[in-house]
N, C-alpha and C positions, 0 to 999 in steps of 0.2 A: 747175940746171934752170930755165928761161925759158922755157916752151911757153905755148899759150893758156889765159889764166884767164879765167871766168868770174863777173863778180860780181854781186850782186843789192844794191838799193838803192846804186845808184854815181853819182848824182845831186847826192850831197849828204856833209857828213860825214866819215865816217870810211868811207865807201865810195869817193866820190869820190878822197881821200887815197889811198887803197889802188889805185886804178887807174893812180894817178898816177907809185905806187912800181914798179908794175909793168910800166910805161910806159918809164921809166926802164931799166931793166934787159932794156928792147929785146923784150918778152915781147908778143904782141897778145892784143885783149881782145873778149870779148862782155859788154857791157855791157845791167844790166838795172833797169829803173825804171819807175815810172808816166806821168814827165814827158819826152816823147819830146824836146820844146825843147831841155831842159834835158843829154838824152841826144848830142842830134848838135851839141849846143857842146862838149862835151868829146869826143867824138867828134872834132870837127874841130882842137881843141887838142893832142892829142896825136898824131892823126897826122901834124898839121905839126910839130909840136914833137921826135917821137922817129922818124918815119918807118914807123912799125906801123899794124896793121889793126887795126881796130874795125866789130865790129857790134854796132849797137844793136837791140834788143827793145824796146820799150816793151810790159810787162806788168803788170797787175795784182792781186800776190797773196795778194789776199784773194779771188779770184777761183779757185771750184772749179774745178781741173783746169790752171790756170796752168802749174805746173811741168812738166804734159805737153806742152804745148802749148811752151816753152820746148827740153826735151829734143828736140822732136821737129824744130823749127827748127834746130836746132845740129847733126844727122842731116842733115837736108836739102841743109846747107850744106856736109855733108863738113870738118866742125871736129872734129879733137879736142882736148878739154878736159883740158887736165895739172894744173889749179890751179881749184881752187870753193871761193868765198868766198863762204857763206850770210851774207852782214849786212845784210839788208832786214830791219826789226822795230819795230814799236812801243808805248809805252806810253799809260797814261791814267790820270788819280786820280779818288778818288773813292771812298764805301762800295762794294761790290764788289756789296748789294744795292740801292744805288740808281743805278748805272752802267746806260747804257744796254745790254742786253743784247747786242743787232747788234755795238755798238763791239767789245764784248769777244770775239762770235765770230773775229770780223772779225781780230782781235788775233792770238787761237791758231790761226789759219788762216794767217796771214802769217808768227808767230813758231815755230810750232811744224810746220804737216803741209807747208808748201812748201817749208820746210829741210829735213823729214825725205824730203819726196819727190823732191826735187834728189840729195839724199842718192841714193836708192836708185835714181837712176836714171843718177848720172852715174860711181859709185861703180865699178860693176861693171866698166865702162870702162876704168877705170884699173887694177882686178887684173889685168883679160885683158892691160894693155900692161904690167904690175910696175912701175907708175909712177906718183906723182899725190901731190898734197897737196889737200890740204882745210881751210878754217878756218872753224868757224861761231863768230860774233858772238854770244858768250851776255851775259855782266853779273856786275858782284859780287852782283848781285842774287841771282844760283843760289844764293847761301852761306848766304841767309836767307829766311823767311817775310815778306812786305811788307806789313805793313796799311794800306790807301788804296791799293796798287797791287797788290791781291792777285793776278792774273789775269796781271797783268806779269811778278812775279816768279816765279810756279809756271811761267810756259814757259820763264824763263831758267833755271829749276832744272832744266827737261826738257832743254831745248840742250845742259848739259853733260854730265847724265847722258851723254846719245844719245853726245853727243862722245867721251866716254871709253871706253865700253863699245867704238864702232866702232874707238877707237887700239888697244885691246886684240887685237878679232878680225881686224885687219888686221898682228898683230903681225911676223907671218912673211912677209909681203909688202914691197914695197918703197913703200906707200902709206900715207900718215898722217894722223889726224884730231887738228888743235891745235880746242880752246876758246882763243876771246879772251875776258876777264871784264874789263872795263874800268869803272872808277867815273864817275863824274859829265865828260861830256866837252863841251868845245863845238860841242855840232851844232845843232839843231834839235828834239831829241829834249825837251827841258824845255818850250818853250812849245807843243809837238804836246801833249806829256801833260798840261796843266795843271800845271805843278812849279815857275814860274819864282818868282822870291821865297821860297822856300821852304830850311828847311837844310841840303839834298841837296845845291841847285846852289850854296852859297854860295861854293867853289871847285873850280874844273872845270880839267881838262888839256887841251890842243889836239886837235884830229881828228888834226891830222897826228905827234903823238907816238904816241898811242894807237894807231896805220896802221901807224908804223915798229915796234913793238914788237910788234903780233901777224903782222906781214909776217915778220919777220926768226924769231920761235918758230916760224910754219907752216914756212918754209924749212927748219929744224933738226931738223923732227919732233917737236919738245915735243908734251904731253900738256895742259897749261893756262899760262898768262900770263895774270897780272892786269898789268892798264897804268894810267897814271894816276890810281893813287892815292896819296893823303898816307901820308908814313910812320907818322904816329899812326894815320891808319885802318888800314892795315896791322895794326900791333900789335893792334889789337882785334879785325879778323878771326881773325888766330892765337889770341885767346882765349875766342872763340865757345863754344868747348864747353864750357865751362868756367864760362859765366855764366848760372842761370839762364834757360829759356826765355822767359817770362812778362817777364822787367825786358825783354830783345832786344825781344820786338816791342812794348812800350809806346815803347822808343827810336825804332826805328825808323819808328812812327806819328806820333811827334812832329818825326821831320826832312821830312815828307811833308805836314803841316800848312800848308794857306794861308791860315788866318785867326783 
C-alpha cells in the first residue's frame, strides 16, 4: 500500500526522512510544517526526484484548532490520506516549576491534542475505506518518568498509550496504529530542548535509520519499535521493572543535567 501520506513536522529530521522513504516507494505526500521555505524545497526535491505530488501546508501546531484547519484543507482538496505520520513534537529542559509555563502548554498542544486530533479526524476515514496505517512518533521516553524533562516525557507516555489502545480497537479492521519510540537521534531535537552536551545525546542514531525502522514497523502493522538504541540501553529498559523507582529517576535526572 503506497497511497497519500500525510506527515506533520517533515521539514526536518526524522520527518523529512520519512517523506523521503515514502517518496521513494512512488506514494504522494501532504507535507506539514511551520517553515513553508523549507516545505516547498522538499516539495520541489521530491517531485523532480520521484515524479509524485506534494502539497505543502504550512501550519502551526501549537496553534488551537490547527489539526482542523489541516483536516479540512486535505477535504477541500479531494485527497485521501492512507498513511498519517503524527511526528511533529517537541521537547525543553529544565525544573518543570521553573520552565516557562506557555513553552510547556505549547509543548502538549503540539505533542499531545494535534496528534490526538489528526488522530480522530483522519482515522475515521480510513475505517470507512478498510484501509490506512498510522504512525505516531512517541520516544523511549514513554517507558519512564523524566526529571528535567518532565512535561516531554508525560506526552510521550500519552503518544503511546493512545497508540496502543487505538492498534487494539481498530483490531478487526484493516487499519493500524504502530508507536515509533526512538532514543536519542540526530535532529534538531537536543539543541531546540536545551540537551546538547548532556549524557542523553552523547550517542545518537541517524534520522534516517530511525525513518527506515518505524516506516517499514508502520507498513507491517506492528504495535511499537524502538529504533536507535544502544543494545546496553536496551537491556536496561527490559529491566525497568525490576529496579527500583526512586534510583530510575535520580538516573535519569542525571543524563539530563547540563551543568
Amino acid at each position: 500500500m503506497t497511497g497519500t501520506a500525510l506527515i506533520t513536522g517533515a521539514s526536518s529530521g526524522i520527518g523529512l526522512e520519512l517523506a523521503r522513504i515514502h517518496a521513494r516507494r512512488k506514494g504522494n505526500l501532504v507535507i506539514v510544517a511551520r517553515s513553508v521555505g523549507k516545505l516547498e524545497e522538499l516539495k520541489s526535491e521530491l517531485e523532480s526526484q520521484h515524479g509524485i505530488s506534494v502539497l505543502v501546508i504550512a501550519e502551526d501546531l501549537s496553534s488551537v484548532g490547527a489539526a482542523k484547519r489541516i483536516h479540512d484543507r486535505v477535504q477541500a482538496e479531494g485527497i485521501e490520506i492512507e498513511v498519517l505520520i503524527n511526528n511533529a513534537g517537541f521537547g525543553g529542559q529544565g525544573a518543570f516549576i521553573e520552565r516557562d509555563w506557555e513553552a510547556d502548554r505549547d509543548m502538549i498542544e503540539v505533542n499531545v491534542i494535534a496528534l490526538s486530533e489528526l488522530c480522530r479526524f483522519f482515522i475515521p476515514h480510513m475505517v470507512a475505506r478498510n484501509k490506512g496505517r498510522v504512525l505516531n512518533v512517541s520516544s523511549t521516553a514513554a517507558l519512564i518518568p523524566g526529571p528535567l524533562q518532565a512535561t516531554y516525557f508525560a506526552t510521550k507516555a500519552f503518544v503511546t498509550s493512545l497508540s496502543n489502545a487505538l492498534h487494539e480497537e481498530l483490531r478487526k479492521t484493516k487499519v493500524t496504529v504502530t508507536a515509533l519510540m526512538p532514543g536519542a537521534t540526530e535532529t534538531g531535537f537536543a539543541s531546540e530542548a536545551g540537551l546538547e552536551g548532556t549524557e542523553l545525546f552523547k550517542e545518537t542514531a541517524s534520522a534516517a535509520s530511525v525513518a527506515k525502522a518505524g516506516y517499514s514497523a508502520m507498513m507491517a502493522g506492528k504495535l511499537n519499535v524502538i529504533a536507535g538504541v544502544p543494545f546496553a540501553r536496551r537491556i536496561t529498559y527490559a529491566l525497568l521493572p525490576f529496579i527500583p523507582k526512586s534510583r530510575v529517576l535520580r538516573v535519569v535526572r542525571k543524563t539530563q543535567e547540563t551543568g
